[in-house]
C-alpha positions as CSV (number, residue, x, y, z in Angstrom):
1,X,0.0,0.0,0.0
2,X,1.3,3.6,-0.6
3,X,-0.1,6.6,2.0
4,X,1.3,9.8,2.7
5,X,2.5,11.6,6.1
6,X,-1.0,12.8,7.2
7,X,-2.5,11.1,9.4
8,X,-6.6,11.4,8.1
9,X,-5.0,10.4,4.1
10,X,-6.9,7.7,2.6
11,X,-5.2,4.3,2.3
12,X,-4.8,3.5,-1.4
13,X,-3.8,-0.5,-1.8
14,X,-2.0,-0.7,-5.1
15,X,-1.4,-4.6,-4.9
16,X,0.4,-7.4,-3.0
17,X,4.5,-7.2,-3.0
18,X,5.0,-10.5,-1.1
19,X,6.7,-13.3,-3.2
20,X,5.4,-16.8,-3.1
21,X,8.4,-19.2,-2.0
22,X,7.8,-22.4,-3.9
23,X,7.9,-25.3,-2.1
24,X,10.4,-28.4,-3.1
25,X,7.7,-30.3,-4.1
26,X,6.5,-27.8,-6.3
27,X,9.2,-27.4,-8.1
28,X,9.3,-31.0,-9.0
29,X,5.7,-30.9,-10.7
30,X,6.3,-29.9,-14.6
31,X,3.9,-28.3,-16.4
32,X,0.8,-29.7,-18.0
33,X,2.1,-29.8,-21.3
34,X,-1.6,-27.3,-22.0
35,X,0.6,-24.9,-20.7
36,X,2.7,-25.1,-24.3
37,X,0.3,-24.5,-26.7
38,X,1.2,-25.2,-30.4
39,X,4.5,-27.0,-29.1
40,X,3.1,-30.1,-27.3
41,X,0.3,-32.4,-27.6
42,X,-1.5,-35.7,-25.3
43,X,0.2,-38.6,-25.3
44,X,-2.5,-41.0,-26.2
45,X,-4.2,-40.6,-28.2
46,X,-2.8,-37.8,-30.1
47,X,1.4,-38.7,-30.2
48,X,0.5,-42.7,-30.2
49,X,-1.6,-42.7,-33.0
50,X,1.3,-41.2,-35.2
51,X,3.8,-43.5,-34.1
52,X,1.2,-46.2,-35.3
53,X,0.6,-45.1,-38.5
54,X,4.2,-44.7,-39.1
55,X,4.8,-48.4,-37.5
56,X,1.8,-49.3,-40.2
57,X,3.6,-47.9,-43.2
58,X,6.7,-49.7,-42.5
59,X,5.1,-53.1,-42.1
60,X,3.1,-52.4,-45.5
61,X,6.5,-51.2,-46.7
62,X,8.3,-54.8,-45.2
63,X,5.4,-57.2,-46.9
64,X,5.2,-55.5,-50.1
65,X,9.2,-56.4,-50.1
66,X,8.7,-59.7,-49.1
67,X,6.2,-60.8,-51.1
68,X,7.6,-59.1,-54.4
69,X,10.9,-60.6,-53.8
70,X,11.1,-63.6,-51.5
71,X,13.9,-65.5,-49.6
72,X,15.2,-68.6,-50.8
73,X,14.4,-71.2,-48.6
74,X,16.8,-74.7,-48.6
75,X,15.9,-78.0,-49.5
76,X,13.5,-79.8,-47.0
77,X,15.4,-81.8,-44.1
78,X,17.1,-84.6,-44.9
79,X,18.5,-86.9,-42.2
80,X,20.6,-88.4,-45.3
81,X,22.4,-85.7,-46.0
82,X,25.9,-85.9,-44.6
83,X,27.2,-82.6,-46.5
84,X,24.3,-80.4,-44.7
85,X,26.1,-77.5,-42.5
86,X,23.5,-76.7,-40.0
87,X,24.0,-72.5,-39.1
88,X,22.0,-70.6,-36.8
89,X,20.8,-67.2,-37.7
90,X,23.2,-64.4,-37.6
91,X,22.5,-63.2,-34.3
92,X,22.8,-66.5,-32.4
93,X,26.1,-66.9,-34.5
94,X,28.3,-65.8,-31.2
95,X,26.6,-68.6,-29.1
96,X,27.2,-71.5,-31.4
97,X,30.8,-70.0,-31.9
98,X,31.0,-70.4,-27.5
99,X,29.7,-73.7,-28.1
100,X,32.7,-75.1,-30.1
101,X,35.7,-74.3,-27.5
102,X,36.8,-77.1,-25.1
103,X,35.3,-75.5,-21.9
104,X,31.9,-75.2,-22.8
105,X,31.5,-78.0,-25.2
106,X,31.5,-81.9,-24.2
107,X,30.9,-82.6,-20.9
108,X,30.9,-78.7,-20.3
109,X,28.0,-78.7,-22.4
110,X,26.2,-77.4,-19.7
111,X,28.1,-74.3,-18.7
112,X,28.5,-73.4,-22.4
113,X,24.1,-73.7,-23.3
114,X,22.7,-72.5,-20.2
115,X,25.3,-71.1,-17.4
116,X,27.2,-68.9,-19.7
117,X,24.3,-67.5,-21.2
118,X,21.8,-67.2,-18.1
119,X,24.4,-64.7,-16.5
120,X,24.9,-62.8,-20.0
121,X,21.0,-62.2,-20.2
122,X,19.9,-62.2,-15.9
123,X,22.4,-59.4,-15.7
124,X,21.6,-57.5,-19.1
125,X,18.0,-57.8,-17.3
126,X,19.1,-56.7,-13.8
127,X,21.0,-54.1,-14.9
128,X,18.2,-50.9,-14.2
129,X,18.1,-52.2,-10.5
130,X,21.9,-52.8,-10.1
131,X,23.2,-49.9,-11.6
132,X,21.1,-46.9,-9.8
133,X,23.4,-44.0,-10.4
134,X,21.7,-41.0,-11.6
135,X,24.8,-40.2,-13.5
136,X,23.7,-40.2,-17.5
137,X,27.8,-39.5,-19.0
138,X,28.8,-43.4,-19.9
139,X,32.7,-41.8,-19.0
140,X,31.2,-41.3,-15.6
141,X,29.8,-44.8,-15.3
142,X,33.3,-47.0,-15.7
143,X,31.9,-50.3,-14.6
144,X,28.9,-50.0,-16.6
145,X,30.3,-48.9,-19.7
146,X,33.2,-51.3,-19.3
147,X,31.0,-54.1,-19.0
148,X,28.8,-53.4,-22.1
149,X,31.7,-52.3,-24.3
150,X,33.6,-56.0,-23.4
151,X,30.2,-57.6,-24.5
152,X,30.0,-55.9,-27.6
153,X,33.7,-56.5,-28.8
154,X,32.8,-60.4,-27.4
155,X,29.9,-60.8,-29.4
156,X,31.1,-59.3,-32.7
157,X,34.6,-61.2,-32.6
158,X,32.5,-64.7,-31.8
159,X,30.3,-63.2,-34.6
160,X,32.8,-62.6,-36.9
161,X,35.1,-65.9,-35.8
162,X,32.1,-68.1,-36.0
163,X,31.3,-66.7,-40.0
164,X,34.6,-67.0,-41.1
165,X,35.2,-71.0,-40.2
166,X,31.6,-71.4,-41.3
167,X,32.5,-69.8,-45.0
168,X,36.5,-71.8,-44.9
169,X,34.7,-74.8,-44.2
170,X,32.2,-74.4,-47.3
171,X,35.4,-73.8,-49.4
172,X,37.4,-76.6,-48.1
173,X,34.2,-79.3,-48.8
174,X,33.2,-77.6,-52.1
175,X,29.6,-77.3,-50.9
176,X,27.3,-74.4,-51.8
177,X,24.8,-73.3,-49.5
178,X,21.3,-74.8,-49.8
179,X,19.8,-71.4,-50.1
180,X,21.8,-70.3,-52.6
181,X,21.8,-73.4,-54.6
182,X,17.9,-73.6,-54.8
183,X,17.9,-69.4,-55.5
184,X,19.9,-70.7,-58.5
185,X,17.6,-73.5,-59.7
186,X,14.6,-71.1,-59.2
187,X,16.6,-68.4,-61.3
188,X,17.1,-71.7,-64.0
189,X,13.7,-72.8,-63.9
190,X,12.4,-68.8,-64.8
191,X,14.7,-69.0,-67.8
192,X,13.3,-73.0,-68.4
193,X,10.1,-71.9,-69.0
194,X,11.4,-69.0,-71.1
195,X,12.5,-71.5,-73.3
196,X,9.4,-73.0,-74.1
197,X,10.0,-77.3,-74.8
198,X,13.5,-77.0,-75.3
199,X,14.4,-77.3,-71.8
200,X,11.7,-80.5,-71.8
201,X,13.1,-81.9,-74.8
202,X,17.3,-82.2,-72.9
203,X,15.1,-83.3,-69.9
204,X,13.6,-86.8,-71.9
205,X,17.1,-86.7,-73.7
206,X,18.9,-87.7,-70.3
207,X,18.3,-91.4,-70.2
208,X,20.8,-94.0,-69.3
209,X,22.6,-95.1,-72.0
210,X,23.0,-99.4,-72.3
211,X,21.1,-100.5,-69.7
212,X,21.5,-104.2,-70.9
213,X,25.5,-103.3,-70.6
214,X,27.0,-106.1,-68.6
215,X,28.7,-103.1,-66.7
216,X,25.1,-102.0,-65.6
217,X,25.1,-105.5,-63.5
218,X,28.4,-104.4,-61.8
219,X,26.7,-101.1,-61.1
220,X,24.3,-102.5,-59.4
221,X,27.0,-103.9,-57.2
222,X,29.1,-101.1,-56.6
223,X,28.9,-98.3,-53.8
224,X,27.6,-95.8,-56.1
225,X,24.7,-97.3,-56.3
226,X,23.4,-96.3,-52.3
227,X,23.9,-92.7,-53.3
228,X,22.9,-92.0,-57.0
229,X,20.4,-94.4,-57.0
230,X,19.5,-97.0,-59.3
231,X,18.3,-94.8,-61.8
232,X,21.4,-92.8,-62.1
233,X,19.9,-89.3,-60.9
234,X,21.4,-88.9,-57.5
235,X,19.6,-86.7,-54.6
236,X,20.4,-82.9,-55.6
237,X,18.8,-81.8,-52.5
238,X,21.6,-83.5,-50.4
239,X,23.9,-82.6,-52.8
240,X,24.4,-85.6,-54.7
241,X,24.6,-85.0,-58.5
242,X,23.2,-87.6,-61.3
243,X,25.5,-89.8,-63.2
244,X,22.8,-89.5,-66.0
245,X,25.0,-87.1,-68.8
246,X,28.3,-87.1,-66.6
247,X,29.8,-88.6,-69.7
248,X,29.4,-85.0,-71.5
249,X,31.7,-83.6,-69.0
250,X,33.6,-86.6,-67.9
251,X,35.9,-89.0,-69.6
252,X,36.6,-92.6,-68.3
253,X,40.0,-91.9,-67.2
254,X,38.3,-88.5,-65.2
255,X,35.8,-91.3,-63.8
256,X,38.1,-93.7,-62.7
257,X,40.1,-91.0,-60.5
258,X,37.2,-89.8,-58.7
259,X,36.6,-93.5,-58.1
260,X,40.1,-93.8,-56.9
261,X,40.7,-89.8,-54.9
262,X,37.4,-88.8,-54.4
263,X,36.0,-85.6,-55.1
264,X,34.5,-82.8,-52.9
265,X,32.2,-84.8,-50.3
266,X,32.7,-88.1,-52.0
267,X,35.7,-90.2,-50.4
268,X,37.8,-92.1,-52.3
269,X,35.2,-95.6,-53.1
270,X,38.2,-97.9,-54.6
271,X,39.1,-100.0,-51.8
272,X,35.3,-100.2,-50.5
273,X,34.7,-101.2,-54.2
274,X,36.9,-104.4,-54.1
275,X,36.5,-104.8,-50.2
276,X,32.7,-105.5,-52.0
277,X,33.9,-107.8,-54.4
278,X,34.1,-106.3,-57.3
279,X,37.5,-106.7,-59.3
280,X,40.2,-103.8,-61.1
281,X,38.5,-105.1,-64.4
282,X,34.9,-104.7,-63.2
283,X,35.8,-101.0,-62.0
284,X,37.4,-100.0,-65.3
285,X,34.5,-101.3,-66.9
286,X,32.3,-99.6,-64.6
287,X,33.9,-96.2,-65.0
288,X,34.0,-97.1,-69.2
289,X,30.4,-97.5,-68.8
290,X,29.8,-94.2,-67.2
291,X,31.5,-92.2,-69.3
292,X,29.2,-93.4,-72.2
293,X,26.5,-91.9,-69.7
294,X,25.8,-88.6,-72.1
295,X,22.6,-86.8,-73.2
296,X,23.0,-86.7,-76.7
């Protein structure tokens, strides 16, 4: 209020000077976020319905991918098929990588598929109620930070270890990848049917060649008859090629050394030829037989 010196002047109040110490608690409160208007919106439904309609144009965005261009799938399982490496998805890769050294493999089994990897994940979940600082600065958090940046140069060497022996291994046993091998035969059939009846036409071509060949008896004597099968045309899905045309690409003599060295995933079937009971003469007629093998 504001007055003069004379005793009778009239009191004029011309408003309220105290200020209102906020409490602690106050202080704490934020605003409603009304108190922004034009800069903030409600939560729900306002901010979550854009966040849904974004998530609903990626998905559209993922299945229109998908379905334009597909992923190759492999061959269906085949307990026969000895040449099969089985791989996990890329991010398990680092586990299966653990589960190949001495100390968690074998009779460590254990440690290596369910110890190991139950401390890795219970303390990736415990983490928010171990580590309570209210410090936000990862250089201000050492054991934290030391801890997640050792996992992350753990899982991407086992990552990248794991990969590498999985692609040497591929080179060293001449074996293509099921998904890549049936991407290719789906890429062959599109340009088969391109063709027209040509592609039929080499199909009835392939046909094996003297089947009342004495050497056809001693074929179906020989090894090569549990994998390629008595019609000559192998299993392709367990990577087994036909013998029906090898003799296009194949002479006798290149017949009778795979017999003898082996190629790729085959071992070398000689001795286990004879150990049968088959005879040096019956094999080089064998292998002369199969190089008459051809599609035209």
């Amino acid at each position: 209020m504001a007055h003069g010196h004379k005793s009778d002047e009239k009191i004029v109040y011309v408003g309220d000077s105290r200020v209102i110490k906020k409490t602690q608690e106050q202080r704490l409160i934020p605003r409603d976020y009304s108190a922004y208007p034009g800069k903030s919106e409600a939560f729900i439904p306002n901010f979550l319905l854009k966040e849904w309609m974004v998530g609903v144009v990626v998905l559209v965005g993922m299945l229109v991918l998908v379905m334009s261009d597909p992923a190759p799938l492999g061959y269906p399982a085949d307990p026969k098929n000895t040449a099969f490496i089985p791989m996990p998805d890329w991010y398990f890769l680092f586990m299966y990588q653990l589960l190949k050294y001495p100390y968690t493999s074998g009779d460590y089994v254990v440690l290596g598929a369910v110890v190991v990897p139950g401390l890795l994940f219970g303390g990736l979940l415990l983490a928010p109620f171990l580590d309570t600082g209210k410090e936000r600065r990862f250089y201000r958090r050492p054991i934290a930070s030391s801890l997640m940046i050792l996992s992350l140069i753990a899982c991407t060497y086992l990552t990248y270890t794991s990969w590498s022996h999985y692609q040497l291994e591929l080179k060293e046993k001449n074996i293509i990848p099921e998904h890549i091998k049936r991407e290719e035969e789906m890429h062959a059939n599109k340009g088969g049917a391109a063709a027209g009846n040509g592609a039929k036409n080499d199909t009835k071509k392939a046909s094996i060649v003297a089947a009342d060949d004495p050497a056809a008896a001693i074929y179906a004597k020989a090894t090569c008859l549990a994998c390629h099968g008595a019609q000559l045309k192998g299993m392709p899905a367990s990577g087994v090629p036909a013998l029906l045309g090898v003799g296009d690409t194949h002479t006798k003599e290149d017949i009778m050394g795979i017999i003898k060295n082996g190629k790729g995933n085959m071992p070398a079937m000689y001795k286990p030829n004879i150990d049968k009971g088959l005879t040096d003469a019956d094999i080089d007629k064998l292998a002369d037989w199969l190089s008459k093998q051809k599609t035209q």
